[in-house]
C-alpha positions in Angstrom: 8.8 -35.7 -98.7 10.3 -36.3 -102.4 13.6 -34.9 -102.9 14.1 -34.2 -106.8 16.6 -32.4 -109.2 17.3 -31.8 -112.4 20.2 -33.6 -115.2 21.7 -31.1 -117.3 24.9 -32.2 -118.9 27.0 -30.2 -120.7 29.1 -31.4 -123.7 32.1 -30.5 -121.9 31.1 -32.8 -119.1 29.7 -35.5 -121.4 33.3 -35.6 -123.0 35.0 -35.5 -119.9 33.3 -38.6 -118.5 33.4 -40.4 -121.2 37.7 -40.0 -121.0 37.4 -41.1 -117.3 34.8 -44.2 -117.6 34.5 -44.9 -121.3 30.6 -44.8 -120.9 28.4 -42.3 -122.3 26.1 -39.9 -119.9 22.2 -40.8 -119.9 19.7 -37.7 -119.8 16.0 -38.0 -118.7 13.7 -35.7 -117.7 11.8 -37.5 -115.2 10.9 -35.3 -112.4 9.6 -37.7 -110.0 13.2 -39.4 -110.3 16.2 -38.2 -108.3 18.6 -36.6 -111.0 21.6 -35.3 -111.4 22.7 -31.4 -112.4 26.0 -31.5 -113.7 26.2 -28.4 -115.9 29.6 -27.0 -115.7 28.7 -23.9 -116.3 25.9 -23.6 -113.0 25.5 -20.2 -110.9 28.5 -20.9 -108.7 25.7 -18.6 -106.1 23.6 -21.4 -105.6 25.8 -23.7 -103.9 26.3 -23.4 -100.3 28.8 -21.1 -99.1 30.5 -21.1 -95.3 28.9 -20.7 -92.0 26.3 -18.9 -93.7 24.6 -22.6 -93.9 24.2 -21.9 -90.2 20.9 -19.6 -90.9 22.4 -16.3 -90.8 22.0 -14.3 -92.9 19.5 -14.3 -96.0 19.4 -18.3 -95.0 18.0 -17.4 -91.1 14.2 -18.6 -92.0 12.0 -20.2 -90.0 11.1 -23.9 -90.9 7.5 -24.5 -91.8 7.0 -27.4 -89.2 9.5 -29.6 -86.6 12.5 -31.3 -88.1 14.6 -33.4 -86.1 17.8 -34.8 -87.2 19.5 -37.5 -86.2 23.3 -38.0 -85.7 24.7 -41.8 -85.5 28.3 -41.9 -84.3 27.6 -38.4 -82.5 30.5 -38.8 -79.7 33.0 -39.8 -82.6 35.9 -37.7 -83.9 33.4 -36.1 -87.1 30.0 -36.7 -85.0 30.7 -34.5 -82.0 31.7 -31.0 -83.8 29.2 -32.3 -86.7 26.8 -31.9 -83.5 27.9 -28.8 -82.7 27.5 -27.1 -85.6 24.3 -28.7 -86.5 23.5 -27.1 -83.0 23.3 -23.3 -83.9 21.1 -24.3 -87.1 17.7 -22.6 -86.8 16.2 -25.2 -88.8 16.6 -28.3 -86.2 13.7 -28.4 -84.0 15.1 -31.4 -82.1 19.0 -32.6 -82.6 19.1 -36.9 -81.6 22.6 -37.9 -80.8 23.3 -42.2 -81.1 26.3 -43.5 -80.3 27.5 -46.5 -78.1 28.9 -44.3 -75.7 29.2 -41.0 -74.1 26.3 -39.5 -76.0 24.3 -38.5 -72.7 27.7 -36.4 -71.7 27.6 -34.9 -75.5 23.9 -34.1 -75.3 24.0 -32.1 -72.3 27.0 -30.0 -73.0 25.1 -29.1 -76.3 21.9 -28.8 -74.9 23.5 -25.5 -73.0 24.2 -23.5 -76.0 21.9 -21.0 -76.2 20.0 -21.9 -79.7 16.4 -23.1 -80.1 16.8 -26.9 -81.0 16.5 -29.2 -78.1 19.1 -32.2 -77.3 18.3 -35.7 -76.6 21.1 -38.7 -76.4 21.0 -42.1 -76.8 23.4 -45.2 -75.9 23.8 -48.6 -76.9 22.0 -51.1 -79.2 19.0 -50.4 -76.5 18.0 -47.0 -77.5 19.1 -47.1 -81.0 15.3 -47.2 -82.6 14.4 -44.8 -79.6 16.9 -42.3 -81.2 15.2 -42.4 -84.5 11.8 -42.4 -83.9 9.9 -39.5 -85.8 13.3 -38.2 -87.9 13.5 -36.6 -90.9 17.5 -36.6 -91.5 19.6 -39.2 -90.6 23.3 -38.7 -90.7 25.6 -41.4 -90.2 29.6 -40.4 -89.5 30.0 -43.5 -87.3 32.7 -46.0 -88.0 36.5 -46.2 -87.2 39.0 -43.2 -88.3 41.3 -44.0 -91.0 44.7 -44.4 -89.5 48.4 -44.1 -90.5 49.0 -46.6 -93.9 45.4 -47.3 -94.4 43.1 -46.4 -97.4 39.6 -46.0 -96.9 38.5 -49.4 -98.5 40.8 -50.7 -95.3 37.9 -49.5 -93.2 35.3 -51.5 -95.4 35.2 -54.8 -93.3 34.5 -52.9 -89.2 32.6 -49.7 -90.7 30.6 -51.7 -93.6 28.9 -53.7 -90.4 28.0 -50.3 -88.7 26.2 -48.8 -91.4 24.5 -52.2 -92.2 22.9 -52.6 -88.8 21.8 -48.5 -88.4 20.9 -49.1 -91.9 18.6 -51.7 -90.9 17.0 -49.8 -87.7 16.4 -46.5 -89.5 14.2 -49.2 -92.3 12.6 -50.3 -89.2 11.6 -47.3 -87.4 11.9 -44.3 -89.8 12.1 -45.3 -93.2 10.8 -42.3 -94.9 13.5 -40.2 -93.6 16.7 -39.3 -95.8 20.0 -40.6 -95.1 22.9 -39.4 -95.5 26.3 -41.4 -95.2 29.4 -40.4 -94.4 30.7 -43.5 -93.3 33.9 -44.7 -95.2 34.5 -46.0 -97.3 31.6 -43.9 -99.0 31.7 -46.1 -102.1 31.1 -49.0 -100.8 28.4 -48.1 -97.5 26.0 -46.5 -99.7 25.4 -49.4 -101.9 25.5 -51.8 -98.8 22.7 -49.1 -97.3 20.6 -49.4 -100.6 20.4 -53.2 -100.8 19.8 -52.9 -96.7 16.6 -50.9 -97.3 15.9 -53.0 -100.7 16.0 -56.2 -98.6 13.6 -54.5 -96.1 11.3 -53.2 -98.8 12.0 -49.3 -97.9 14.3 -47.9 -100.8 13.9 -44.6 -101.7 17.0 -43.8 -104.4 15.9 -40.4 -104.0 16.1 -40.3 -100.2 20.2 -41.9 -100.0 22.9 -40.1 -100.4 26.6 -40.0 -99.9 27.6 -37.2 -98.7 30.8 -36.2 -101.0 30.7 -32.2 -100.2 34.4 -32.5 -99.0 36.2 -32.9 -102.0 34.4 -29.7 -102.7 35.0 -28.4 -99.7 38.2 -28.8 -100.4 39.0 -28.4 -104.2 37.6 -24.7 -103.1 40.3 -24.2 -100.7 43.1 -25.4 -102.9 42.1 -23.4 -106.1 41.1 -20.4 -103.9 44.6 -20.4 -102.7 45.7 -20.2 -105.6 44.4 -17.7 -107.0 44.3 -15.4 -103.9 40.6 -16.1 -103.6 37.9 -16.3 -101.2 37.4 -20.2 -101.8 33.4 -19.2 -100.4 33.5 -17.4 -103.8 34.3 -20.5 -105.7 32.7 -24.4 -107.4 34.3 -26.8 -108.1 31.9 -29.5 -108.7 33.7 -32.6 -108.2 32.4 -35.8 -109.8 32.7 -39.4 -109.9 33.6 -41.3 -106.5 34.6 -40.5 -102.8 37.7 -42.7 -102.8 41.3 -42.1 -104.7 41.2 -41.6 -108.5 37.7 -41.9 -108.2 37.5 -38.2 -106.7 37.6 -36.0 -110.3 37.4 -32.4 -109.7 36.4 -30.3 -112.7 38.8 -28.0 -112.8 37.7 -26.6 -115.5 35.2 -24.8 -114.0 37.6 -22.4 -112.7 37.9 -20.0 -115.8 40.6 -17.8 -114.5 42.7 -21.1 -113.3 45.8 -20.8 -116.0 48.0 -23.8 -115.2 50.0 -25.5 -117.1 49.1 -29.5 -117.4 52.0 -30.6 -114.5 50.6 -28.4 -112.2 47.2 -29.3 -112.9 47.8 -33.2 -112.7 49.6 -31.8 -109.0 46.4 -30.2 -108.2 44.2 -33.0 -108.6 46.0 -35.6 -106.7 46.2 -33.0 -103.9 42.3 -33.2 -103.7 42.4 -36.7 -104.3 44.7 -37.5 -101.6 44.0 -34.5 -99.3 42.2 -37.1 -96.4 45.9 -39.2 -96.6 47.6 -35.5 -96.1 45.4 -34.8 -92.9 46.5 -38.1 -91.4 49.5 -38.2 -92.5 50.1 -34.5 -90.7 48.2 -35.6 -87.5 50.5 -38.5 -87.0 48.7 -41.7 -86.0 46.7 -39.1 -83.5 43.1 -39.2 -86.2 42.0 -38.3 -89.4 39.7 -36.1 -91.4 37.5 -35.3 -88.3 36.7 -31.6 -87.7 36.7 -30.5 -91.9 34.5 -33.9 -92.4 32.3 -32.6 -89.7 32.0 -29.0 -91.1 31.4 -30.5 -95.0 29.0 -32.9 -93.3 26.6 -29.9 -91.4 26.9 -27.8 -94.9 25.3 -30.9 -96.5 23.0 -31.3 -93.7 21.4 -28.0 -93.8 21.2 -27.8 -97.4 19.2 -30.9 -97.6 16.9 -28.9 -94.5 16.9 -25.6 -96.6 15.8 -28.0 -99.7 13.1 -29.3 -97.4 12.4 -26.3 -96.5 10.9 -24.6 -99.8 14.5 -23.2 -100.6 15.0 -23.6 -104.4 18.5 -23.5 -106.4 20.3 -25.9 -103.7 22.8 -27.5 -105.3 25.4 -30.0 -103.5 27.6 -33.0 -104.7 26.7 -36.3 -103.4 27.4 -40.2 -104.2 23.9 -41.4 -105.5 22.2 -43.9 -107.6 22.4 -42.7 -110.8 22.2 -43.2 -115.0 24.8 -40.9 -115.7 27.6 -43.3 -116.4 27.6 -47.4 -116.4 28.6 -47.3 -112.8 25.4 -47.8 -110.9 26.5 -45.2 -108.4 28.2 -41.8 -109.0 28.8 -38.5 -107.5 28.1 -35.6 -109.0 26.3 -31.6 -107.9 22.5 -32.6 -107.0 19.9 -29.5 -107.0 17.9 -31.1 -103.9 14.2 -29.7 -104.0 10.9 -30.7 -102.6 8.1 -32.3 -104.7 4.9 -30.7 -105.0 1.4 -32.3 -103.3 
């Protein structure tokens, strides 16, 4: 199953990335490519919105054959309410939960909420290719938490191992699935994840993605508080990298946000250092883990309503991409599915 999308850049954008990276943005039409939508000026309707990524709703449909998804890290800070919400999503057919331990305990206290997917857990390097036999989404949260003092490229050296070796057993046993990583640090695991399947003969640019939909997650919040908004009601595509300065919201965007430049420069380094704030506020005792989880289900079930025939899906994620020199950049994605 092809994933596609659509690059429309708007001069405002072009302009706009050119100030950040001194490079000019690339169009093509290509439709058998994975590209990138970037219009500033996008239905704000079509992106995701709250729990109703859980199937209520207009979103409740019924998927056209079995999905299962698979969750690697699942007993981890993000992976177990990441689990839980993936849970109550009427579009899972079968949930597979991998970690190296406890996942049997987390599998059957999920497998008793009352929802339609079936549970299954896996432990240890053992089961590992067990867990991903036959799945369509991969999601990969596992790693160590950022702690106290540490940046996410701190984490590169323990976590870039991790992703390299479930990397290497999803090219083995389901390599036409789509990945998603959420894995820090995000910049550099979903290159090591590309050359991974590259080496192994299985990359599909259009089926890898790092999953950036927090920084929208929570450029939303910030601006809808702000403006004494519902920040469901509101996009803010944010663009460029998953890390620091590299996280550029497009504040833009946000027509009715008046601020003057001080308290817009204050804005943006809120977003871009909102993960530091988290850990920072929870005091050596984690990081991230439960808004991480939600972002990570919303971009979870929008790749599954994609899959699922659902058109106008648009999420941000860290790709391979043409839009700038940088070989890998994140901007809003409208995920589809190609035709026979």
């Amino acid at each position: 199953m092809k994933m596609l999308a659509k690059r429309v850049l708007s001069p405002s954008f072009t302009s706009a990335v050119g100030r950040c990276f001194s490079t000019t943005a690339q169009q093509r039409s290509d439709p058998t490519k994975l590209v990138l939508n970037v219009n500033i000026a996008h239905d704000p309707h079509s992106y995701p919105s709250g729990l109703g990524l859980l199937g209520m709703g207009p979103l409740g449909m019924t998927p056209s054959s079995r999905v299962k998804v698979a969750v690697m890290g699942a007993s981890g800070g993000i992976g177990q309410p990441m689990s839980l919400l993936l849970k109550q999503c009427p579009l899972i057919s079968e949930l597979s939960l991998y970690d190296l331990v406890h996942t049997p305990g987390v599998a059957a206290d999920l497998s008793h909420i009352e929802t339609k997917s079936t549970v299954k857990g896996y432990m240890g390097p053992e089961q590992l290719k067990d867990s991903l036999q036959g799945c369509n989404v991969v999601m990969i949260p596992a790693g160590v938490p950022r702690k106290p003092g540490m940046t996410r490229d701190d984490l590169f050296n323990t976590n870039a191992s991790i992703v390299r070796d479930l990397i290497q057993a999803i090219a083995d046993t389901c390599p036409s699935a789509i990945v998603g990583i959420i894995s820090n640090p995000v910049n550099s695991t979903v290159p090591i994840a590309a050359e991974v399947l590259k080496k192994a003969g299985k990359l599909d640019p259009k089926r890898l993605f790092g999953v950036t939909s927090l920084d929208v997650v929570r450029a939303n919040t910030f601006v809808g508080e702000i403006l004494n908004k519902n920040p469901q009601s509101l996009n803010v595509p944010v663009i460029g990298g998953h890390s620091g300065v590299t996280i550029i919201p497009i504040l833009s965007a946000i027509k009715e946000l008046k601020l003057s430049e001080d308290k817009l420069k204050a804005l943006t380094e809120r977003i871009q250092e909102a993960g530091t704030e988290v850990v920072k506020a929870k005091a050596g005792a984690g990081s991230a883990t439960l808004s991480m989880a939600y972002a990570g289900a919303r971009f979870t079930i929008s790749l599954l309503r994609a899959m699922n025939g659902e058109k106008n899906v648009v999420e941000c994620a860290f790709v391979q991409s043409k839009v700038t020199e940088a070989a890998y950049f994140a901007t809003p994605i409208e995920l589809g599915v190609s035709g026979p």
